[in-house]
N, C-alpha and C positions, 0 to 999 in steps of 0.2 A: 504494500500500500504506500501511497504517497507518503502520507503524515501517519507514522505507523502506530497503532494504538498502544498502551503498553503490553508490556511481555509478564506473562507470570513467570515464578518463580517454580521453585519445584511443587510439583506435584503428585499425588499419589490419582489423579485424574487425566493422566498425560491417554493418548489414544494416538491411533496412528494416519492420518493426513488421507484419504483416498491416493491415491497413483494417477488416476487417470477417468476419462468421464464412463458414466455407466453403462453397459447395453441399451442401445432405444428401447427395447422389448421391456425392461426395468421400469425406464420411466413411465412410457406408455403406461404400465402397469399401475404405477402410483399416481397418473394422472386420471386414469378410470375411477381407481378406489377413492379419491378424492369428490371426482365427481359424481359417484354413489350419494356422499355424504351432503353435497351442497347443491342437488336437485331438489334434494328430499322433502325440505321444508315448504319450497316455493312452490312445485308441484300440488305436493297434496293440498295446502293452502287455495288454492286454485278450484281443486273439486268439492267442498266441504257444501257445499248447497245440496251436489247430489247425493254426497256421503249421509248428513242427515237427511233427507228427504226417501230413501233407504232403509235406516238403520236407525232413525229416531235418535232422540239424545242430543238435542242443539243445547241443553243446560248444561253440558257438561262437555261437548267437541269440543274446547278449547284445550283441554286433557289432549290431546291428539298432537296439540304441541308442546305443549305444558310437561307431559310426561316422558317426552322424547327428550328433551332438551335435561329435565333432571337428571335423566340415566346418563346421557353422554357427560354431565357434569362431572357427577362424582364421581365416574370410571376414569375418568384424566391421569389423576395422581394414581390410580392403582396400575394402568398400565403403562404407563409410562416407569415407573418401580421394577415390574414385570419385564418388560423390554431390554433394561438396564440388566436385567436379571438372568431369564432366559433367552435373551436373543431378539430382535426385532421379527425374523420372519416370522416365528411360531404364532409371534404375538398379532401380528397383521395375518397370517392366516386365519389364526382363530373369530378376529374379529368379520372378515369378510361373512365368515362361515355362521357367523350367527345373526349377521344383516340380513343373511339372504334366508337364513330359518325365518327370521321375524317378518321380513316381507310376505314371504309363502306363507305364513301362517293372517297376517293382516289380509291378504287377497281373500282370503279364505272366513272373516270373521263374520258374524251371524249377531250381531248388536254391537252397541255402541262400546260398552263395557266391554267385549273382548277385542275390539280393535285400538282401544287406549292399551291392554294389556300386551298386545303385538306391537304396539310402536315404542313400549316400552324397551321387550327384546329387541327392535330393532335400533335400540338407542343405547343400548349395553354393547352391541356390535360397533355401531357408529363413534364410542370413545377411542375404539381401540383403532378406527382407522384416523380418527381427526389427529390426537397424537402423533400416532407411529410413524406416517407420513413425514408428517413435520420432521420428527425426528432424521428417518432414513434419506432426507432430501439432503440432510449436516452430516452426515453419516459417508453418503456416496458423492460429494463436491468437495474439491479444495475450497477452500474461503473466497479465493475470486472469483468462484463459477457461482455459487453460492446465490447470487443475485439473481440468474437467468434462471435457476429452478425455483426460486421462488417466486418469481414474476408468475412463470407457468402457472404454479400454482393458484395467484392471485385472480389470473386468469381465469383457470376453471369458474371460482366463484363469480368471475364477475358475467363468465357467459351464464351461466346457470342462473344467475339472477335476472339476468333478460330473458333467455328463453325457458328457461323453468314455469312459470305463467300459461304460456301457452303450449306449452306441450300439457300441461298436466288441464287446461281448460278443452283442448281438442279429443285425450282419451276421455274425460268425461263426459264431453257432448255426443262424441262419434261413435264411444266402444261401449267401454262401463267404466266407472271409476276404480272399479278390481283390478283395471290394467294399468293404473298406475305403479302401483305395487308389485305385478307380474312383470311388467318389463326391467325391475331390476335383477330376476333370477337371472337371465341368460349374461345381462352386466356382472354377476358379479361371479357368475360360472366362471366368466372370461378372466375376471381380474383374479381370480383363485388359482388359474391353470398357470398362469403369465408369470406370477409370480411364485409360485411352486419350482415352475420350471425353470425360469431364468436368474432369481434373485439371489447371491452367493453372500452370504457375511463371512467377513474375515473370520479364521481362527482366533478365539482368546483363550487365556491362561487358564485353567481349570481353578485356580485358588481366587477367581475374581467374582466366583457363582456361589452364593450364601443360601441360606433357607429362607423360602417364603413369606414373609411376614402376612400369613390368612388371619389372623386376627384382627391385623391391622388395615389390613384392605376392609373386611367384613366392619369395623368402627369406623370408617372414612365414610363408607358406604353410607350406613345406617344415617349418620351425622349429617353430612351432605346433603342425603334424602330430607329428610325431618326438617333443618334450617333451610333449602331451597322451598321446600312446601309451603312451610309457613310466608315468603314472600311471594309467593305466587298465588297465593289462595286470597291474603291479607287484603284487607278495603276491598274483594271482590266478593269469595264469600261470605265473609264474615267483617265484623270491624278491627280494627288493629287492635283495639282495647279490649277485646271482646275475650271469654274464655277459652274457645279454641287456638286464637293468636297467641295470648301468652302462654299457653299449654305449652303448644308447640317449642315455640322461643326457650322454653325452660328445660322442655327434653331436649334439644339440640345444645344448649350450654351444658346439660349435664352427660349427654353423649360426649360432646369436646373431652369435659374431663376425661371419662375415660380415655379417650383415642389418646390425648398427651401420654395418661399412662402408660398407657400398652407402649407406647411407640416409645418411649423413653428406654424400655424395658428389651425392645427388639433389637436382635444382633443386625438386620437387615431392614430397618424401617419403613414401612409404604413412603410416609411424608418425612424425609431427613431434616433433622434441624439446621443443615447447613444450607438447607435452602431459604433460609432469613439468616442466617449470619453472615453471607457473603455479600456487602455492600452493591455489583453489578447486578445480582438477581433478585435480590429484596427488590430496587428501586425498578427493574423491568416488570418485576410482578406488580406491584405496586401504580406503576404507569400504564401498562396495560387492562389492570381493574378500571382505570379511570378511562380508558377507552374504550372498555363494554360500556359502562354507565351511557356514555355520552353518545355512544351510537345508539340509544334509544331513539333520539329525538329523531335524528333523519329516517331510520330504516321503519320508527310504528306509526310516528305522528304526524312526519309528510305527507303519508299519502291520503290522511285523514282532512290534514290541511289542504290536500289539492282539489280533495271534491266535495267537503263542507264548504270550504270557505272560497276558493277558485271557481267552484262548479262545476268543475272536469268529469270524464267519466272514469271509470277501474281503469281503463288502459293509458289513457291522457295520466293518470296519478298516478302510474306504474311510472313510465318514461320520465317524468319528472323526478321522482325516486333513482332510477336505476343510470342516469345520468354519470352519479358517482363511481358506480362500477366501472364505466370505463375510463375514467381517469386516474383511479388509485392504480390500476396494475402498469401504468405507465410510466407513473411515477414512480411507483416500485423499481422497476427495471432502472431508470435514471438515478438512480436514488445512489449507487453503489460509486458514481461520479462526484459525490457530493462529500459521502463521509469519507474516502481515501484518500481527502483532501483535509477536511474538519474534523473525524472520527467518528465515530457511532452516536455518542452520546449529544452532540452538538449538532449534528443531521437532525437525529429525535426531536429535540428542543425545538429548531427552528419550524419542521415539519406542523409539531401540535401548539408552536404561539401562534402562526400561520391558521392551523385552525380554529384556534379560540378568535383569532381576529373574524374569520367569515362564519364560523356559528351569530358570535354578535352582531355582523351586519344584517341577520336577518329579522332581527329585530328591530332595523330599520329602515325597513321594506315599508312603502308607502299603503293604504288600505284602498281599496281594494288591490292585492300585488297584480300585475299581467302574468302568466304563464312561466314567461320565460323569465321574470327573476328569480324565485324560488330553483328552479332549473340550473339556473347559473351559479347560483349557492352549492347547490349540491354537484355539480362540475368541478368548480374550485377544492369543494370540501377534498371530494375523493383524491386529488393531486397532493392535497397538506398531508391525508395521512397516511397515504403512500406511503409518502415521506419520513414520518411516524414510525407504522410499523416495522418495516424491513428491518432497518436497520436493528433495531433495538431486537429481534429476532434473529437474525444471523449475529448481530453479534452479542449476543448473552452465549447461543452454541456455540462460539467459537473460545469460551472461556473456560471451559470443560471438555474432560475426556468425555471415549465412547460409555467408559461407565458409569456416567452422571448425566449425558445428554439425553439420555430418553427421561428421567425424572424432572431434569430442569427445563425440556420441553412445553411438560403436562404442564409444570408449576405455572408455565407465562398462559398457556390456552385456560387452565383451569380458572386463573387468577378472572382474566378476560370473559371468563363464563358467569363467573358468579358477580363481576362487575355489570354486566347485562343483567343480570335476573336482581341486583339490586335496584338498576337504574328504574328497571320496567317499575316496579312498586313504587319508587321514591317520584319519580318524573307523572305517575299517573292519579298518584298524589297529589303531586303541586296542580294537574290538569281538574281534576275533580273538585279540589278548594277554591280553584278560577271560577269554573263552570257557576258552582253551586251559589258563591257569593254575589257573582252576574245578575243568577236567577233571582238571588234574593232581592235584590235591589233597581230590578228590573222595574222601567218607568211606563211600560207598555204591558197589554194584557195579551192571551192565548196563548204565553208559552206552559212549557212541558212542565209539571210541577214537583218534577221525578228526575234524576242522574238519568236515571235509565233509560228513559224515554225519550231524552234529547237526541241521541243516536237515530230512533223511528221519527223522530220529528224531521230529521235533516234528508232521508232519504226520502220524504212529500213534502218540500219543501209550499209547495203550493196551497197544501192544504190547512197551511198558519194563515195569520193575516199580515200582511205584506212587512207592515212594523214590525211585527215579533220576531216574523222569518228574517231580515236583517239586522234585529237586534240579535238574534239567536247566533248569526253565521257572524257579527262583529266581535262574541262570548267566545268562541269559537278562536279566532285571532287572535285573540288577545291571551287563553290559555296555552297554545301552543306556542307565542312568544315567553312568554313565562318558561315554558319545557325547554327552548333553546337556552334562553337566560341559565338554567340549570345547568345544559349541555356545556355553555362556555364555562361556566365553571368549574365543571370537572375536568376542561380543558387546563385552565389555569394552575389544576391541582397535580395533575400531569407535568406540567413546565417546572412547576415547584420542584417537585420531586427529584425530575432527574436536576435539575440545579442542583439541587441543598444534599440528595441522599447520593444519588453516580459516580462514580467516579471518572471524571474527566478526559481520561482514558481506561478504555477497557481493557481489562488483565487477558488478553488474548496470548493461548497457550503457543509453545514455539513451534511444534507442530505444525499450527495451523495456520502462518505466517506464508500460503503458498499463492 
């Protein structure tokens, strides 16, 4: 690298540099099993009118995401442990292998409640691929290639977020919505066979392979479960004050204890302590928690804002959204010219003050906005965190050997998982005390007298009286300026971090200086 980051010292995490680039057939491989994982959402998202109109259960289909998304959480840190442990293939076999159980078994569900319970399985599969990937991507690249498979990767998501929609709105219109789920057997036949067949990891040391910590996966597990539930469920089923809330909240602090225990206790721990003692990965975790939060606001409450308050229709508030997909993996890819120059840690920064500047200009968006500024917002965004990510990915792996990098993997995706499933509570919070204090104070008659019902309000918009409907879609504006006000701030808390916690240079091992 130009400006070379620093060098660690010795280590007992040294690993050994790839040689040379991977078989296509390899990456192919890990570019399928990636995009197994990052259809998955947008598709089925897509069919869920037919899904319940089927299978009954619209009070509860939001489980369809809700429970997919807990499973891939908590299994982060256990296979990424695992990976470190026995090997990356086994562990990306296994998980293909139970995506594509869990899909066959979703095509196959016979009510609402067994298709929450398949997408479950299928989200116990899907940790082991969102990880492992990531990992084998630092794994099989020297550090200067390192850039161009993650671009790839970035890639994937960012076509899968465009065309995901409508491929998953055409099998339900044209087939069945069973075929969503069926056409990922024959994907992921393929990505099983592909990489069975062509995938080689190096030989390692037999004394670098400990015992299992299944207790402490089984406490990660549990904990995980119980604390992400309770923020998913909170101000929707129930109140945050409410008994089931703090129930919850209290069985997950007194899970935590146990899980310290045990893991204190384990010769091989799920969750290693040195993954917050070492200043580069604390402050990535840390930065990338504050980067789930914050992608709340573009990826749930743009498209809400583009057709409450815009008027657009689903596919006009799609395009306005999906904007940013193609600018982040651009920036991604440029991105590797930036810090070879400034470092890691200084690329990051610039990237997310960059974005906290155009999250807040969208709070100063004129009322009613046109089309295309929100659009432009979300253009810009995706180029900031571009910027953002990469680096602070590639280079946190590049600070560890191969038998820490699949746990300090998990540690930055996990971190980034449950920063999302905070934000969504925290962000739909501040939406909901917008909303409600609007309503209260509302100078005009025939609106919705209900949270709830503002939602069916906005979609007849016609059928208010012309005041309300304006006043309702101006309530509207004004709570999801509030959500971005939130977003920049978790921007801000982001720039802090790597400022005040990073170290200014990344301790990149010698190794991986290629």
């Amino acid at each position: 690298m130009g400006a070379r980051e620093g060098t660690a010292g010795t280590a007992q995490t040294t690993g050994t540099a790839p040689a040379g680039r991977p078989p296509r057939a390899v990456v192919a491989s890990l570019m399928l099993g990636m995009a197994l994982v990052a259809l998955e959402g947008t598709v089925v998202a897509t069919a869920v009118p037919q899904i319940v109109g089927d299978l009954g259960g619209f009070s509860v289909f939001s489980w369809l995401f809700s429970g997919y998304l807990l499973a891939v959480t908590v299994t982060l840190p256990v296979y990424g442990k695992l990976s470190d442990t026995l090997g990356r293939k086994p562990v990306l076999l296994f998980g293909i292998g139970l995506f594509l159980v869990g899909s066959l078994l979703s095509a196959t569900a016979w009510n609402m409640a067994a298709l929450i319970a398949f997408r479950i399985v299928q989200g116990l599969g899907g940790g082991a691929l969102q990880g492992t990937i990531q990992t084998l991507a630092a794994d099989l690249y020297p550090l200067a290639e390192r850039p161009r498979i993650q671009a790839r990767m970035s890639t994937v998501w960012a076509t899968s977020a465009v065309t995901g929609p409508a491929v998953g709105g055409l099998l339900a219109s044209y087939a069945h919505w069973r075929w969503i789920f069926l056409v990922n057997l024959p994907l992921a036949a393929l990505a099983l066979w592909m990489i069975s067949r062509h995938l080689v990891e190096p030989v390692r040391s037999p004394g670098r392979r400990g015992p299992v910590d299944w207790a402490g996966a089984l406490g990660v597990f549990a904990c995980g479960g119980v604390l992400l539930f309770a923020l998913v469920q909170g101000g929707v089923a129930w109140p945050w004050l409410s008994a089931p809330s703090l129930g919850l909240f209290a069985a997950g602090a007194l899970l935590a204890a146990v899980v310290v225990r045990v893991e204190r206790r384990a010769e091989e721990p799920i969750l290693p302590g040195w993954v917050w003692r070492r200043r580069t990965i604390a402050a990535v975790n840390l930065a990338m928690g504050a980067l789930g939060l914050l992608m709340v606001a573009p990826m749930v409450f743009m498209p809400t804002y583009a057709q409450s308050v815009l008027g657009l229709g689903p596919v006009g508030a799609g395009l306005v959204m999906s904007v940013m997909t193609l600018s982040w993996p651009i920036s991604a890819a440029l991105s590797q010219h930036v810090y070879r120059r400034i470092g890691f840690r200084n690329t990051a920064a610039l990237g997310i003050a960059l974005a906290a500047a155009i999250l807040f200009s969208f709070t100063l968006l004129p009322y009613p906005a046109r089309p295309w500024q929100p659009a432009l917002i979300m253009l810009l965004l995706g180029g900031a965190l571009g910027l953002f990510q990469l680096p602070l990915i590639v280079g946190v792996q590049s600070t560890v050997g191969w038998a820490e990098r699949g746990t300090t993997t998990a540690s930055v995706l996990f971190c980034r998982q449950v920063g999302q499933s905070i934000g969504a509570a925290l962000l739909a919070a501040v939406a909901n005390a917008t909303l409600a204090a609007r309503l209260a104070d509302a100078p005009v008659a025939g609106l919705p007298g209900h949270l709830d019902d503002v939602a069916k309000a906005l979609e007849r918009p016609e059928l208010l009286p012309g005041a309300a409907a304006a006043y309702l879609r101006e309530a509207v504006a004004a709570a999801v300026e509030h959500i971005f006000l939130g977003a920049t701030a978790a921007a801000v808390a982001a720039l802090l971090i790597l400022l005040l916690v990073a170290p200014r240079r990344f301790p990149v091992l010698p190794d991986q200086e290629q």
